[in-house]
PyMOL CGO cylinders between C-alpha atoms (Angstrom):
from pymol import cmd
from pymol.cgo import CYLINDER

trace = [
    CYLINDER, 68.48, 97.00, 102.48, 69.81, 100.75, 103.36, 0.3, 1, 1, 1, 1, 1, 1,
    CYLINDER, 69.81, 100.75, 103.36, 73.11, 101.49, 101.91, 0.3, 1, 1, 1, 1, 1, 1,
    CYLINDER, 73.11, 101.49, 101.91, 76.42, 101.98, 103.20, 0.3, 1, 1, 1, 1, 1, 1,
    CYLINDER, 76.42, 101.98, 103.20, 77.82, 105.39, 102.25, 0.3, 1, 1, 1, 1, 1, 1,
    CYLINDER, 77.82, 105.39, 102.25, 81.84, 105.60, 102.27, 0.3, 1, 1, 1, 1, 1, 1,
    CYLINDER, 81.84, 105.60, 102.27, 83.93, 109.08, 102.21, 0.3, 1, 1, 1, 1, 1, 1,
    CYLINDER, 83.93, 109.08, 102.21, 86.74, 108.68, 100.59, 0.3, 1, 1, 1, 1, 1, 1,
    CYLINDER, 86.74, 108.68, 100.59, 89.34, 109.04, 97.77, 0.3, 1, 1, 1, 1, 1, 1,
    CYLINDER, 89.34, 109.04, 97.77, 91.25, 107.35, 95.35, 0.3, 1, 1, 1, 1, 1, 1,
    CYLINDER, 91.25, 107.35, 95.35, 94.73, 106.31, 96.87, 0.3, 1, 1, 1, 1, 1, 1,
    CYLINDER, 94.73, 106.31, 96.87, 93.74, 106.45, 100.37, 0.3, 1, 1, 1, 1, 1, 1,
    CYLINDER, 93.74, 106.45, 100.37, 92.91, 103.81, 103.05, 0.3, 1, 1, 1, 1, 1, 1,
    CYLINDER, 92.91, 103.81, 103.05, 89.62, 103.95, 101.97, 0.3, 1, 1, 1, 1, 1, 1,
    CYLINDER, 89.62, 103.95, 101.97, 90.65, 100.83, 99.34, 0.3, 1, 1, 1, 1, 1, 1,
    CYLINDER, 90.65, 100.83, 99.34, 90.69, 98.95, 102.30, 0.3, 1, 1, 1, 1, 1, 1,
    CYLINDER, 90.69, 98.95, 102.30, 87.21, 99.60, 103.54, 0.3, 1, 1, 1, 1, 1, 1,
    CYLINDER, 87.21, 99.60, 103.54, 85.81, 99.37, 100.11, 0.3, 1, 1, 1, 1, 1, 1,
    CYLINDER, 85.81, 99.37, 100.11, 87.34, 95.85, 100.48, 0.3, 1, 1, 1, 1, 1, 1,
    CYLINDER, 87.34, 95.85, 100.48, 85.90, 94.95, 102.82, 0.3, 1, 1, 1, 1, 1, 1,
    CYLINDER, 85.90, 94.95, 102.82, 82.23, 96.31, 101.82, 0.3, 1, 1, 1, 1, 1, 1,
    CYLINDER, 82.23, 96.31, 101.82, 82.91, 94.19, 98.61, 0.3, 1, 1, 1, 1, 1, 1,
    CYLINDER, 82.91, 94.19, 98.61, 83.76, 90.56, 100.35, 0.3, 1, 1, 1, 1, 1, 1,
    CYLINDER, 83.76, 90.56, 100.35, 80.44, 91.31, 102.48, 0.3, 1, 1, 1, 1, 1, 1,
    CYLINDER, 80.44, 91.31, 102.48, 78.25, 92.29, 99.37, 0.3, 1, 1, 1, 1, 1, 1,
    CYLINDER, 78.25, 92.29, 99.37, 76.59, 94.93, 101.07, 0.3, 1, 1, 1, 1, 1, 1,
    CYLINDER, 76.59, 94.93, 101.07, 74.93, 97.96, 99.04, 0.3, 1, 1, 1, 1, 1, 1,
    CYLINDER, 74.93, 97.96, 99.04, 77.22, 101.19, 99.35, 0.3, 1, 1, 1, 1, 1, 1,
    CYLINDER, 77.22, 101.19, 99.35, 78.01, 104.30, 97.54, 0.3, 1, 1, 1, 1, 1, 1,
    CYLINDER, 78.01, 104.30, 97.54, 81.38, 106.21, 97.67, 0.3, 1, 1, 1, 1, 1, 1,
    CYLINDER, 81.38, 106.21, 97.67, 81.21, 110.48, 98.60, 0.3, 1, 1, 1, 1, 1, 1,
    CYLINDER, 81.21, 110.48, 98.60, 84.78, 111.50, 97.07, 0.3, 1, 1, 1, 1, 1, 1,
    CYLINDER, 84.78, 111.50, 97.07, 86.23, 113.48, 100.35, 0.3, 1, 1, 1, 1, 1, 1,
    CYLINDER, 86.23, 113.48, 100.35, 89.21, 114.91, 101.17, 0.3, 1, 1, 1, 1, 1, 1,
    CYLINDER, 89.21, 114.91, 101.17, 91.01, 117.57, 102.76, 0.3, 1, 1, 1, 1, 1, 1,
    CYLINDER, 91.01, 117.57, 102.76, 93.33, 117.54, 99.90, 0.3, 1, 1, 1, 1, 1, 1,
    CYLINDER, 93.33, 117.54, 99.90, 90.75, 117.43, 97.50, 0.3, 1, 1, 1, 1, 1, 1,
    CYLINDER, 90.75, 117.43, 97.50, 89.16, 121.33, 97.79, 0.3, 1, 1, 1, 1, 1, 1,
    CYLINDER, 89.16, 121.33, 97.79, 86.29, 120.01, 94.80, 0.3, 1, 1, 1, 1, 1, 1,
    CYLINDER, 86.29, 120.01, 94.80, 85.42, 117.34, 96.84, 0.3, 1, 1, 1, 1, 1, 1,
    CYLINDER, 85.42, 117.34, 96.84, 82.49, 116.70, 99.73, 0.3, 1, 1, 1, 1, 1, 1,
    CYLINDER, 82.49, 116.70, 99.73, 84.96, 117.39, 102.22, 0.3, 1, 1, 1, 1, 1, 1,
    CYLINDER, 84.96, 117.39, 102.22, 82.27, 119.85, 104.18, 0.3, 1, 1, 1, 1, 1, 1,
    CYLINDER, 82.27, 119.85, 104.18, 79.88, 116.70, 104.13, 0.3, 1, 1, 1, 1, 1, 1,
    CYLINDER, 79.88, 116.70, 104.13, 82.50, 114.80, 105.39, 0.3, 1, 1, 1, 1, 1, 1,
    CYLINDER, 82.50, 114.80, 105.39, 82.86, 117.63, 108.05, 0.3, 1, 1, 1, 1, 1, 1,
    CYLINDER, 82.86, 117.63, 108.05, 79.21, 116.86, 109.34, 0.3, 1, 1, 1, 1, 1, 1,
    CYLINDER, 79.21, 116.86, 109.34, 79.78, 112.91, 110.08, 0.3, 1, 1, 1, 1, 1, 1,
    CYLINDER, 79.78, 112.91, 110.08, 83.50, 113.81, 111.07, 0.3, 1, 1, 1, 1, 1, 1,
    CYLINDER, 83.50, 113.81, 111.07, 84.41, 116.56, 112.65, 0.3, 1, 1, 1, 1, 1, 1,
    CYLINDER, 84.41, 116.56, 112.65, 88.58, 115.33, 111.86, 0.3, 1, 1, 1, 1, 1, 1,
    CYLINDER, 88.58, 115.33, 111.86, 87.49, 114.95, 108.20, 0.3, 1, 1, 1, 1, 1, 1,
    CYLINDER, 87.49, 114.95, 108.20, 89.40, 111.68, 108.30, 0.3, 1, 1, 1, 1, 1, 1,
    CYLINDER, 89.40, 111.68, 108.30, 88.79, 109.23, 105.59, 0.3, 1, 1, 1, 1, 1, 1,
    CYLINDER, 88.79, 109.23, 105.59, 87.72, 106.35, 105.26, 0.3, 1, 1, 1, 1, 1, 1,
    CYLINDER, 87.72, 106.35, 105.26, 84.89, 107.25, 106.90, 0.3, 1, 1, 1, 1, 1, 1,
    CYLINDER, 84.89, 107.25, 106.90, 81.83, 105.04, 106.78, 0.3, 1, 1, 1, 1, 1, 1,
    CYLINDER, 81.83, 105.04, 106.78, 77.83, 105.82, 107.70, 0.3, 1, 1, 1, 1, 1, 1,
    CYLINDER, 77.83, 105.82, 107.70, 76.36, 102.12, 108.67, 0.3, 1, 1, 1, 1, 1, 1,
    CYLINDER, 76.36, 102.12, 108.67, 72.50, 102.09, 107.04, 0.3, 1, 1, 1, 1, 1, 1,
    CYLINDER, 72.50, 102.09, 107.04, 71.20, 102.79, 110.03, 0.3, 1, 1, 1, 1, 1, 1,
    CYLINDER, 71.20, 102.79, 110.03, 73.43, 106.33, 110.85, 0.3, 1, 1, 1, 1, 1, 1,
    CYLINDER, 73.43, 106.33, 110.85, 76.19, 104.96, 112.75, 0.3, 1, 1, 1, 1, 1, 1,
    CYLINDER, 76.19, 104.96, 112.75, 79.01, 106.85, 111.73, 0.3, 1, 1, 1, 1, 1, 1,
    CYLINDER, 79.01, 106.85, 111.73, 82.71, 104.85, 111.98, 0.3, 1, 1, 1, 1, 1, 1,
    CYLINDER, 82.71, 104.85, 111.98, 86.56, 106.15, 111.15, 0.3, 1, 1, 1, 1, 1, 1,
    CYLINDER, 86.56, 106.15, 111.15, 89.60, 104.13, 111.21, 0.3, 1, 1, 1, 1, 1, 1,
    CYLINDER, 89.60, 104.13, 111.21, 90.26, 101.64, 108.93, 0.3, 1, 1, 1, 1, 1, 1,
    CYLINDER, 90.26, 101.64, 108.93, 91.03, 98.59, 111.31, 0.3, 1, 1, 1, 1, 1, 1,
    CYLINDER, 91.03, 98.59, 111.31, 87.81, 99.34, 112.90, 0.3, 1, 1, 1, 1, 1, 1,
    CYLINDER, 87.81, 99.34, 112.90, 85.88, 99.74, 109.97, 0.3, 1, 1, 1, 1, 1, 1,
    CYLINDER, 85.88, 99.74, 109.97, 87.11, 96.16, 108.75, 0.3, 1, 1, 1, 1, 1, 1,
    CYLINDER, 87.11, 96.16, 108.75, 86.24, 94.52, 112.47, 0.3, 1, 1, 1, 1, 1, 1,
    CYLINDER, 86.24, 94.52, 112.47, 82.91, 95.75, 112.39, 0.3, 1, 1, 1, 1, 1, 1,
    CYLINDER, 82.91, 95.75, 112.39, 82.12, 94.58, 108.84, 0.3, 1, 1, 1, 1, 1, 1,
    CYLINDER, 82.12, 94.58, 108.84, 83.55, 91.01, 109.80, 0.3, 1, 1, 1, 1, 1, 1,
    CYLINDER, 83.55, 91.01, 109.80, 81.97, 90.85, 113.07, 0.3, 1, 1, 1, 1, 1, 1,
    CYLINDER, 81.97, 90.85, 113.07, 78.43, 91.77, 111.40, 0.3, 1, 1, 1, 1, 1, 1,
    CYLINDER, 78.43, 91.77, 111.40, 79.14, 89.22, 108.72, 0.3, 1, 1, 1, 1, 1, 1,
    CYLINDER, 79.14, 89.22, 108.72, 80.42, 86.59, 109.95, 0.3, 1, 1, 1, 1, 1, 1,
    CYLINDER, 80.42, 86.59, 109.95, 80.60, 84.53, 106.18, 0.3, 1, 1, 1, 1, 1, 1,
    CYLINDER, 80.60, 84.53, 106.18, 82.26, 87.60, 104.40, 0.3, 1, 1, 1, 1, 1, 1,
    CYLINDER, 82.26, 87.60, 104.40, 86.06, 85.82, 105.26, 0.3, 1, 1, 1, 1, 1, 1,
    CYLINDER, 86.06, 85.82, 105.26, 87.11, 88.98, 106.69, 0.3, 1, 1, 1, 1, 1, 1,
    CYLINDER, 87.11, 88.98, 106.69, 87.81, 87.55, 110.15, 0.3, 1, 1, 1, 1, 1, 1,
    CYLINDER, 87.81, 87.55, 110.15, 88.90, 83.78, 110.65, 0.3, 1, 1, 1, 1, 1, 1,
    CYLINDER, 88.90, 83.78, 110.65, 86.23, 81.66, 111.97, 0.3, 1, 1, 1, 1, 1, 1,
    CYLINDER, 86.23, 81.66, 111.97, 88.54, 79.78, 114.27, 0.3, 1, 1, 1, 1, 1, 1,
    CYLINDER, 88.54, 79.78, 114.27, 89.51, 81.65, 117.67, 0.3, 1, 1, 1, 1, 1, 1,
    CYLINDER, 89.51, 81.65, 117.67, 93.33, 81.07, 117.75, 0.3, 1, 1, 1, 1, 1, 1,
    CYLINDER, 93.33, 81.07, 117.75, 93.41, 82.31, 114.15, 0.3, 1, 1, 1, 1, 1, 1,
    CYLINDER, 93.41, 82.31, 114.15, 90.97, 84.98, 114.88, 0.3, 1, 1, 1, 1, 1, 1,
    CYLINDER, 90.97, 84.98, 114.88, 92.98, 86.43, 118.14, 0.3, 1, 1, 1, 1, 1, 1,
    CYLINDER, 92.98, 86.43, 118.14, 96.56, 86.56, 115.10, 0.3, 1, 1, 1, 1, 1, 1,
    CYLINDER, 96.56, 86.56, 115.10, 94.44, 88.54, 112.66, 0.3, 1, 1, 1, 1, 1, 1,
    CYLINDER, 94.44, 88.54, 112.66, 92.67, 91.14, 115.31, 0.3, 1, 1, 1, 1, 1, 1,
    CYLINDER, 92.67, 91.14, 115.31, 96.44, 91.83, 116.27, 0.3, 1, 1, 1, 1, 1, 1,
    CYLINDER, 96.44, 91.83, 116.27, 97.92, 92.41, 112.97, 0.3, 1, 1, 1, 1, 1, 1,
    CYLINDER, 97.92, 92.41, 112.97, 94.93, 94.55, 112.36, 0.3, 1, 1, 1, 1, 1, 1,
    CYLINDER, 94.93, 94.55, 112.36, 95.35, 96.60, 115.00, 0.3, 1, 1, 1, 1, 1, 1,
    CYLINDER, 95.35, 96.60, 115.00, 99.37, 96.29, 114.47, 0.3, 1, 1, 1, 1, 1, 1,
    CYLINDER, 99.37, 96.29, 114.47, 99.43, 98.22, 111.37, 0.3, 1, 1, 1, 1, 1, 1,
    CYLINDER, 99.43, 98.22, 111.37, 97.84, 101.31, 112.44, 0.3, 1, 1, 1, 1, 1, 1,
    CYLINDER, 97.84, 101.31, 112.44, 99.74, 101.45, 115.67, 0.3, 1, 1, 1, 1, 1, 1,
    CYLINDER, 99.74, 101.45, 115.67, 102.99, 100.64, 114.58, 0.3, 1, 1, 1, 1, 1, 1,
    CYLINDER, 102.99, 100.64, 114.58, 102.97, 101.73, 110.69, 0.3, 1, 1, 1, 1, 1, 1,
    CYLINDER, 102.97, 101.73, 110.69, 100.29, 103.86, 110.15, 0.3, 1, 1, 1, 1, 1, 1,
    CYLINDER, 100.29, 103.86, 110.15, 101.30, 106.13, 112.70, 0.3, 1, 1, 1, 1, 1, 1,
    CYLINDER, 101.30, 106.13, 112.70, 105.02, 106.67, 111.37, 0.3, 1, 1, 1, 1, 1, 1,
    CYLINDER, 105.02, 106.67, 111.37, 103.45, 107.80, 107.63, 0.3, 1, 1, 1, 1, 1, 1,
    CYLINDER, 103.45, 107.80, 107.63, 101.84, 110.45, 109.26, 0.3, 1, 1, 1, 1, 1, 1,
    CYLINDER, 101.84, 110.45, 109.26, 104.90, 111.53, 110.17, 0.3, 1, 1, 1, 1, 1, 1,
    CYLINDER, 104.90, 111.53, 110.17, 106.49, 111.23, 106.99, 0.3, 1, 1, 1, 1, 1, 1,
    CYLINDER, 106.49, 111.23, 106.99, 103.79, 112.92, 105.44, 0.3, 1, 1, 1, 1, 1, 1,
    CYLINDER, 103.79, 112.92, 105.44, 103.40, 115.90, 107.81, 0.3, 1, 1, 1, 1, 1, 1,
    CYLINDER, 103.40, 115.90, 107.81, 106.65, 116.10, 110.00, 0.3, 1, 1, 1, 1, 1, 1,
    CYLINDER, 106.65, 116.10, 110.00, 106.18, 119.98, 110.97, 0.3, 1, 1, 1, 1, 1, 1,
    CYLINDER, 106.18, 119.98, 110.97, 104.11, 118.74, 113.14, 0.3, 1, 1, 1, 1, 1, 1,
    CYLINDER, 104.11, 118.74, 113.14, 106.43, 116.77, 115.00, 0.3, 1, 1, 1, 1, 1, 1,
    CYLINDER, 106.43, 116.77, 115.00, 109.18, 119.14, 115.86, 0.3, 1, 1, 1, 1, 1, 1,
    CYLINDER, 109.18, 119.14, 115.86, 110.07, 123.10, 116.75, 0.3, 1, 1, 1, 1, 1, 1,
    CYLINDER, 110.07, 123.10, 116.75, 113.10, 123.23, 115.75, 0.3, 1, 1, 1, 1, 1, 1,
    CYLINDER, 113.10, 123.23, 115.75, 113.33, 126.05, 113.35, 0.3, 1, 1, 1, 1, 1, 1,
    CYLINDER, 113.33, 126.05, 113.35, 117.26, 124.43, 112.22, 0.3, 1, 1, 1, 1, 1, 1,
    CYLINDER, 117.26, 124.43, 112.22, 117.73, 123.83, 108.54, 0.3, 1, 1, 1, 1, 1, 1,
    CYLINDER, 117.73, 123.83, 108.54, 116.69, 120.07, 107.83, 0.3, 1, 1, 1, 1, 1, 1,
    CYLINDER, 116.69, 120.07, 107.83, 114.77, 119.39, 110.83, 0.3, 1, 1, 1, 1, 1, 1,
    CYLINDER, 114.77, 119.39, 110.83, 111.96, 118.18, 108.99, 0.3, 1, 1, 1, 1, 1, 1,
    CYLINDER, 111.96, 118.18, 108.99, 113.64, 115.93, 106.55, 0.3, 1, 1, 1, 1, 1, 1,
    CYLINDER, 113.64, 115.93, 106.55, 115.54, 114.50, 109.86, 0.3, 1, 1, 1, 1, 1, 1,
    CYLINDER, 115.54, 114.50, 109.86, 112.61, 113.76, 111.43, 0.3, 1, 1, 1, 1, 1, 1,
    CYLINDER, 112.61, 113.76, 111.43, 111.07, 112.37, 107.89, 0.3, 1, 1, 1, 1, 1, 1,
    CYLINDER, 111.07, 112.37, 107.89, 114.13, 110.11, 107.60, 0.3, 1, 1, 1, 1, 1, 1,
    CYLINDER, 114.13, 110.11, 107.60, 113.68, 108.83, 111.13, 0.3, 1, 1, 1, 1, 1, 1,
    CYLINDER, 113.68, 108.83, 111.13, 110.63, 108.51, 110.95, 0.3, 1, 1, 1, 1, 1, 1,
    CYLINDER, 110.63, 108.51, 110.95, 110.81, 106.20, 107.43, 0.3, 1, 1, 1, 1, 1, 1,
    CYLINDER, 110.81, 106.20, 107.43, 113.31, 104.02, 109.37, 0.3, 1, 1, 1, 1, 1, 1,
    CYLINDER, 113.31, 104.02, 109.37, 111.29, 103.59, 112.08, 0.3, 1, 1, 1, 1, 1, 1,
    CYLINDER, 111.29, 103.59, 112.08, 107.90, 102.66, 109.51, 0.3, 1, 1, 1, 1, 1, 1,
    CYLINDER, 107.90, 102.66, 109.51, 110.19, 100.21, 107.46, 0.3, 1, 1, 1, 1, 1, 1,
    CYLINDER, 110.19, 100.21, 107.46, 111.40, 98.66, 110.66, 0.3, 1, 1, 1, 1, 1, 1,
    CYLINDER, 111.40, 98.66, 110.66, 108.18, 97.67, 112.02, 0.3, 1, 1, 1, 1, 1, 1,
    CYLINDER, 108.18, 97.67, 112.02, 107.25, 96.09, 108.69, 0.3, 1, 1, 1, 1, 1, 1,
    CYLINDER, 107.25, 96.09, 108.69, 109.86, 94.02, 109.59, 0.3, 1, 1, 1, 1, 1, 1,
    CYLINDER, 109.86, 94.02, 109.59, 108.65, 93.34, 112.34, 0.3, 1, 1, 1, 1, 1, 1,
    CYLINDER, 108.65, 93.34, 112.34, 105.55, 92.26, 111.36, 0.3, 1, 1, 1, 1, 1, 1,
    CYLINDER, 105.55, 92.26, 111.36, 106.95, 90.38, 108.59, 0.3, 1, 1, 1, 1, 1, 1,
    CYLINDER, 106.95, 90.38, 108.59, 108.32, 88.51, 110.71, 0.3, 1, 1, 1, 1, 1, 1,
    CYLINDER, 108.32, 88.51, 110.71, 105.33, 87.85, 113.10, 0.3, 1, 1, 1, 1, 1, 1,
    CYLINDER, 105.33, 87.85, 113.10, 102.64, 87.29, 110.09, 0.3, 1, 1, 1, 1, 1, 1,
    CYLINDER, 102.64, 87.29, 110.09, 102.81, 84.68, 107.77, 0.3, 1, 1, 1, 1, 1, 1,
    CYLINDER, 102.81, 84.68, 107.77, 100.95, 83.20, 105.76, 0.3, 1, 1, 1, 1, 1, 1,
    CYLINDER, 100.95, 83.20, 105.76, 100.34, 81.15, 102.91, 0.3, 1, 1, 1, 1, 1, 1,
    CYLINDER, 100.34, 81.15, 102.91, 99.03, 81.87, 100.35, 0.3, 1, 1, 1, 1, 1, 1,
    CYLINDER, 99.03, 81.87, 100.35, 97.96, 84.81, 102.40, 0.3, 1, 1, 1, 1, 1, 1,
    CYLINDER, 97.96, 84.81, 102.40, 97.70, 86.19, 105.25, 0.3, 1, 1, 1, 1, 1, 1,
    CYLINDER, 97.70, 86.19, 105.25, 94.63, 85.20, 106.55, 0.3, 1, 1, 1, 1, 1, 1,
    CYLINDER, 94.63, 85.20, 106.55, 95.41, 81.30, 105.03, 0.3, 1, 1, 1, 1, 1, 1,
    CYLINDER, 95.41, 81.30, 105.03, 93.44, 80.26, 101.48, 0.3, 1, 1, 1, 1, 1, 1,
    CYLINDER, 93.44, 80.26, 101.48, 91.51, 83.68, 101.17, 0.3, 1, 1, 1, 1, 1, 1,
    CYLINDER, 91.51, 83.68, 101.17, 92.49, 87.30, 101.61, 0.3, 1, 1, 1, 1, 1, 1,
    CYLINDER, 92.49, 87.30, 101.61, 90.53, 89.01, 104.53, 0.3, 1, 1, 1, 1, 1, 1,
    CYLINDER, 90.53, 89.01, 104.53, 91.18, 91.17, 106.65, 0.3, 1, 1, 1, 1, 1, 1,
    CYLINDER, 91.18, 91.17, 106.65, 94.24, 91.57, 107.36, 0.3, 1, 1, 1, 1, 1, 1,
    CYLINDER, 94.24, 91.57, 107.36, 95.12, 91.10, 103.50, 0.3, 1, 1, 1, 1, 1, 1,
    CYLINDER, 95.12, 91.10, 103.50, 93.06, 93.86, 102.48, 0.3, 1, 1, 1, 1, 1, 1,
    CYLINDER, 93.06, 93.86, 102.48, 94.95, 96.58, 105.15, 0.3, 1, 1, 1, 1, 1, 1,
    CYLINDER, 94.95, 96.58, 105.15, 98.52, 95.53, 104.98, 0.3, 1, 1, 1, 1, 1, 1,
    CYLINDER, 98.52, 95.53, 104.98, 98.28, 95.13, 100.89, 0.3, 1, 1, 1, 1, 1, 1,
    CYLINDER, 98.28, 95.13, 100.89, 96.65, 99.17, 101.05, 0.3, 1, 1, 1, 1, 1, 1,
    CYLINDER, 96.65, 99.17, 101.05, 99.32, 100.35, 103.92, 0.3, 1, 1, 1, 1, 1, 1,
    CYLINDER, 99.32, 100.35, 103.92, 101.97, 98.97, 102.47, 0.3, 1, 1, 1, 1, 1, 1,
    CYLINDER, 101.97, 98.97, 102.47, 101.84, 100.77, 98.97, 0.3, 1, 1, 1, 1, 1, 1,
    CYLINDER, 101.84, 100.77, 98.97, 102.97, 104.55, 100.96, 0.3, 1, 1, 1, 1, 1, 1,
    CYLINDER, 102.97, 104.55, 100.96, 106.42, 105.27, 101.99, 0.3, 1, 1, 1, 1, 1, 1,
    CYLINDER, 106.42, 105.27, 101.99, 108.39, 103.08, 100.08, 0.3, 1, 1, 1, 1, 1, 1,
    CYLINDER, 108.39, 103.08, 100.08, 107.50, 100.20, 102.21, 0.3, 1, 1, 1, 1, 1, 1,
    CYLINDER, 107.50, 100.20, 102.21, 107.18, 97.87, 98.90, 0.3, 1, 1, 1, 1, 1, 1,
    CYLINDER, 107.18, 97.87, 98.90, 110.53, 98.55, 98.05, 0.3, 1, 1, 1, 1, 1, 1,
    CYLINDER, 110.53, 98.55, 98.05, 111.89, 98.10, 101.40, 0.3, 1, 1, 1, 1, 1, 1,
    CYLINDER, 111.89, 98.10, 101.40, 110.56, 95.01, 101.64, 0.3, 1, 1, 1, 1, 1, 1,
    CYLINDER, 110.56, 95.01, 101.64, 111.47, 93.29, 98.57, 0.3, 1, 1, 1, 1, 1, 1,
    CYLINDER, 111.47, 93.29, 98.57, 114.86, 93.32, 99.79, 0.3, 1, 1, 1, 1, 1, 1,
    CYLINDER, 114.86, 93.32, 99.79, 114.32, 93.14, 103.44, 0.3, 1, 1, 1, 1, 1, 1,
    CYLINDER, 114.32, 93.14, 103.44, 111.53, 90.62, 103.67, 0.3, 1, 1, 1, 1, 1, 1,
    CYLINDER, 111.53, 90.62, 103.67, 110.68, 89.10, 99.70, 0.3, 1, 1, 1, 1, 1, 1,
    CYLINDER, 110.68, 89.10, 99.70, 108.38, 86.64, 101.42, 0.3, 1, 1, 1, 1, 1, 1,
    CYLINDER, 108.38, 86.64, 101.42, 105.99, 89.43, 102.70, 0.3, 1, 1, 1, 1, 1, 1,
    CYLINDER, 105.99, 89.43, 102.70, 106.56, 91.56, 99.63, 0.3, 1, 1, 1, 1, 1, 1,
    CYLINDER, 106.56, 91.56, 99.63, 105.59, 88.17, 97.40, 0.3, 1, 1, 1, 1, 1, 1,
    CYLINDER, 105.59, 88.17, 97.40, 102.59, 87.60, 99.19, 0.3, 1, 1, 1, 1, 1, 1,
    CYLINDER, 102.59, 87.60, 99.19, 101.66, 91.75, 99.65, 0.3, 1, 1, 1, 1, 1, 1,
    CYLINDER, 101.66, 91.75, 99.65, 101.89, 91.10, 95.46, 0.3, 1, 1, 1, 1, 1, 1,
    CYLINDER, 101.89, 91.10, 95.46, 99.99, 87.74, 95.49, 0.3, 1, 1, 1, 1, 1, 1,
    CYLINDER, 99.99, 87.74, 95.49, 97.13, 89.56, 97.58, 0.3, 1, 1, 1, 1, 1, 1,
    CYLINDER, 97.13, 89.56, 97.58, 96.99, 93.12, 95.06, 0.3, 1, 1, 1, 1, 1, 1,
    CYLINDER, 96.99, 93.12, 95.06, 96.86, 90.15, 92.13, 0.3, 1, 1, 1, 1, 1, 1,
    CYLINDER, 96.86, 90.15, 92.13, 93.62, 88.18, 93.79, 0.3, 1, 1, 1, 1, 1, 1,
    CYLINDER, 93.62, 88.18, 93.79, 90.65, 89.25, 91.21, 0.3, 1, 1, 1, 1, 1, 1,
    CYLINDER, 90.65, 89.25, 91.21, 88.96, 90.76, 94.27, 0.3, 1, 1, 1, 1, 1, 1,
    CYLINDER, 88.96, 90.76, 94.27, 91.82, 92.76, 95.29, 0.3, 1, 1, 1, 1, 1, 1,
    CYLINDER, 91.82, 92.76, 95.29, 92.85, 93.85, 91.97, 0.3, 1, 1, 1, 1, 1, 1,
    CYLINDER, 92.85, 93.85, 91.97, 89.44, 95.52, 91.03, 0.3, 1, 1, 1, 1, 1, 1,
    CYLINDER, 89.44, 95.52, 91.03, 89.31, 97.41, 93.05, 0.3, 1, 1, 1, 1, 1, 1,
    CYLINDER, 89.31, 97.41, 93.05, 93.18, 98.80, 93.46, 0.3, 1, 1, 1, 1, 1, 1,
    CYLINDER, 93.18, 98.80, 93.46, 92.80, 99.24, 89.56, 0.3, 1, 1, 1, 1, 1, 1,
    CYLINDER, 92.80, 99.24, 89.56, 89.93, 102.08, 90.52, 0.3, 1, 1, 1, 1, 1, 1,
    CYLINDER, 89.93, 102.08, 90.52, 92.38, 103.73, 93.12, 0.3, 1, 1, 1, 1, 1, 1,
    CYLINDER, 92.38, 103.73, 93.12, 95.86, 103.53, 91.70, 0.3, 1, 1, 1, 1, 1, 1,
    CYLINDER, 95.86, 103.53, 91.70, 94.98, 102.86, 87.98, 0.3, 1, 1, 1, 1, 1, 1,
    CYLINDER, 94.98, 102.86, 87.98, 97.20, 99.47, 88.89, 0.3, 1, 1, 1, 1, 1, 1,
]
cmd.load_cgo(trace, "trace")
């Protein structure tokens, strides 16, 4: 069987894919890659994805895929005994939304945080850090939100982490969100911590955050 290859870096969303290449035992290799990285394959990277967004995964056969959610789907959909997806429809239908929840609702407000000259023109002293601020409130919020919508027990996804485990346990690690919800929500932040601590999980978030 061809490999998968995976650009990425350590500390990125590109635990989650890695996750989910894991609980399907496929063969892939990881090409470090990122724009923040200047020694790393980010040119590659450039070739498969013009945005230079990671993760970015090449399927064996030269299929190239971005976005996180998506990249988790796919790997579900194509292996349907990995545990990645639910096998029952109702419970299938929760996790597809939560996936594609935390990119559209959390996801989006870290990029924000992380780059908020982008997101205004004022040229007035503290107009970034305003919008930073807002924009951390409005991230922390929507964890809420899903905290609220999302249970599970143990995990998300019931008896075994999939998913939906794998993304919200990687999202939730930026932007203080952890902390937040410890006080917030200490359901959700028990079970982000129950997920990070399942053997499968933990391996691999030891290689990215040394954790």
């Amino acid at each position: 069987m061809k490999e998968h290859v995976l650009y990425g870096s350590r500390g990125s969303g590109s635990a989650a894919a890695e996750l989910g290449l894991r609980a399907c035992k496929v063969p892939y290799r990881v090409v470090r890659a990122s724009n923040w990285e200047t020694d790393s394959a980010v040119e590659e990277l450039a070739k498969v994805n013009p945005l230079r967004q990671i993760p970015t995964l090449v399927l064996p056969d030269g299929t190239v895929m971005s976005e996180s959610a998506a990249i988790l789907l796919h790997l579900g959909l194509a292996h349907p005994g990995s545990g990645l997806l639910p096998e029952g429809e109702s419970e299938r239908a929760r996790v597809l939304r939560g996936l594609v929840y935390i990119p559209a609702n959390c996801y989006v407000a870290i990029t924000v945080i992380d780059y908020p000259e982008r997101f205004t023109v004022s040229q007035e002293k503290g107009a970034q850090e305003d919008v930073r601020q807002a924009a951390r409130q409005y991230l922390h919020r929507n964890w809420d939100v899903f905290a609220d919508m999302f249970e599970g027990t143990p995990y998300l996804t019931g008896g075994q982490p999939g998913a939906l485990d794998f993304l919200a346990a990687v999202v939730s690690r930026w932007s203080g969100t952890r902390a937040h919800l410890e006080k917030s929500r200490p359901a959700l932040f028990a079970t982000l911590q129950r997920i990070e601590a399942h053997p499968q999980v933990a391996a691999v978030f030891r290689e990215h955050w040394d954790a």
